[in-house]
C-alpha positions in Angstrom: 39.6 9.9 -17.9 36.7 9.6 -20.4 38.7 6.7 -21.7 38.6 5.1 -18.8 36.0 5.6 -17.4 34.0 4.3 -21.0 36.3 1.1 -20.2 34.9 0.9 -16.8 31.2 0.7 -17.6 31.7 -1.4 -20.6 33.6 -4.1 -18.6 31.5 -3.5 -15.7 28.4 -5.7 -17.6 30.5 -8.3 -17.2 29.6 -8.7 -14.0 26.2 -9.5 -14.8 27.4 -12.5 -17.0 30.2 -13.7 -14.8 31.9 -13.0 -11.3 35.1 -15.3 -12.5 37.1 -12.4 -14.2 37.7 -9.8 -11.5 37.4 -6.0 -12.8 40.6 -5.5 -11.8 41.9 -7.8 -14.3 41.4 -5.0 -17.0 43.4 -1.5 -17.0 40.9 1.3 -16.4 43.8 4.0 -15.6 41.9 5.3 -12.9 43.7 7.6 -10.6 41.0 8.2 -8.4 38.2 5.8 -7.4 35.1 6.2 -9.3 31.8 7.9 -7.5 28.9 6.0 -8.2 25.2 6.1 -6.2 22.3 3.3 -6.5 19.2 4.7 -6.9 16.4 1.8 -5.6 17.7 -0.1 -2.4 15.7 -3.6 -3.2 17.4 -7.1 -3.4 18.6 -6.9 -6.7 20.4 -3.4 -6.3 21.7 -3.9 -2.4 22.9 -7.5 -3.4 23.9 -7.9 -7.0 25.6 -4.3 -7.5 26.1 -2.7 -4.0 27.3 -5.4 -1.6 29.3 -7.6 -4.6 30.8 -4.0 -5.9 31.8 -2.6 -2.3 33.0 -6.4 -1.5 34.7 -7.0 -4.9 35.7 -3.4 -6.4 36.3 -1.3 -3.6 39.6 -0.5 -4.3 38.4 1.3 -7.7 34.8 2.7 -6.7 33.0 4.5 -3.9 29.4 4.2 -3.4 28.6 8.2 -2.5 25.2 8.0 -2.1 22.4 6.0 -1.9 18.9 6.2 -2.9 15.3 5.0 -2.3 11.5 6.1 -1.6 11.4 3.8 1.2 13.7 4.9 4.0 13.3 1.6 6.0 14.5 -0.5 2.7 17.3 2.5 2.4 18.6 1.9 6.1 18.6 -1.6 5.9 20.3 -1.5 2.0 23.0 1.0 3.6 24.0 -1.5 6.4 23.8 -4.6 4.2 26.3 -3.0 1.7 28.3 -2.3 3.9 29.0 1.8 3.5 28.9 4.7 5.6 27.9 6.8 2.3 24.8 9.3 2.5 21.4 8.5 2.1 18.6 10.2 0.0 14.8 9.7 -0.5 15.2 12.6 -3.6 16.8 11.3 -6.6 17.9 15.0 -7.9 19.3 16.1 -4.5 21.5 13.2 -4.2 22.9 13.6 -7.5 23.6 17.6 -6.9 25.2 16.8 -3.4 27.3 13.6 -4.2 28.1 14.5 -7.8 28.6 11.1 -9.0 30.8 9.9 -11.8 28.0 7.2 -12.5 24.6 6.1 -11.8 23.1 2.4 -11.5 19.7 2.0 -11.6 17.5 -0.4 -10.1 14.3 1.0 -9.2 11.4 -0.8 -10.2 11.1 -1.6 -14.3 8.4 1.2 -15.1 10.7 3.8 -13.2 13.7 3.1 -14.5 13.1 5.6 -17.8 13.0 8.5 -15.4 16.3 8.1 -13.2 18.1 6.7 -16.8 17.1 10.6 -18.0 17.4 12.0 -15.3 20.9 10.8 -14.6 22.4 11.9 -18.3 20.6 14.9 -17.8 22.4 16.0 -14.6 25.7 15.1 -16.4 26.1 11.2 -15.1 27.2 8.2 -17.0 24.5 5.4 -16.1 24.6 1.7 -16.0 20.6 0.1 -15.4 19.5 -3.6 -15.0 17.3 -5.2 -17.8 14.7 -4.3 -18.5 15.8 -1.1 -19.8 12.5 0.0 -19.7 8.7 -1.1 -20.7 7.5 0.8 -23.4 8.7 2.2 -26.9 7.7 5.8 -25.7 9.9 5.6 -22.6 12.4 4.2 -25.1 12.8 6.7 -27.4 13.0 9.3 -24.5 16.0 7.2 -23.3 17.9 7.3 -26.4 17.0 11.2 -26.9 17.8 11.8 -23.7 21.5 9.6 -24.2 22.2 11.7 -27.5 21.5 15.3 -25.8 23.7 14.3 -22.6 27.2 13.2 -24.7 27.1 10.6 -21.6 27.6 6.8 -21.4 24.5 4.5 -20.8 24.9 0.9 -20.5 22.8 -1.7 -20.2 
């Protein structure tokens, strides 16, 4: 499944480039849907990747958690989506209770270092929107962070 799953999260940017070839176009080989959570509930994470992913890719992926530090913006992100998954205002405990297969991150730019390492570090494959991050420092800990883990990181 590692195969696959590297498959998945390489052909899973191109939905950030294009919605015209549908991800089930490619042969991932999954035989179970893939667990991913969304850590930061804002526009770009409830409408680019949760509601276009459950609408367009739920036949391969489950959102299994949710997370945000605002639980007004989680609510409403949860009922825009469109899933009945569970919610979290704690990063770590969401990842230790859903176990995810892989982790998307769109918190806020100058956060997104911390729930990229994070997220290797508990074991997760991680796909984050651009900017990766802000600084060479948080950089570096990214990449050290991506060797240690043996995980996938996309960007």
């Amino acid at each position: 499944m590692d195969t696959s799953r590297r498959k998945f999260l390489t052909s899973i940017s191109l939905l950030a480039a294009s919605s015209v070839v549908p991800l089930h176009a490619f042969d991932f080989g999954f035989k179970k849907k893939l667990k991913v959570v969304l850590i930061g509930t804002g526009i770009r994470g409830i409408t680019f990747w949760g509601k276009r992913l459950v609408d367009e890719y739920s036949d391969i992926l489950e959102f299994v958690g949710l997370c945000d530090i605002n639980p007004s913006r989680l609510q409403y992100g949860k009922k825009y989506i469109g899933t009945s998954c569970p919610t979290f205002t704690n990063f770590e405990k969401m990842v230790k209770t859903t176990k995810p297969d892989l982790v998307i991150v769109t918190t806020k730019d100058s956060t997104h270092d911390e729930f990229i390492v994070k997220g290797l570090e508990m074991g997760c494959d991680v796909l984050t929107e651009k900017p990766l991050t802000i600084d060479e420092f948080k950089c570096q800990s990214i990449i050290d962070a991506e060797k240690k883990s043996n995980k996938n990181l996309n960007k």
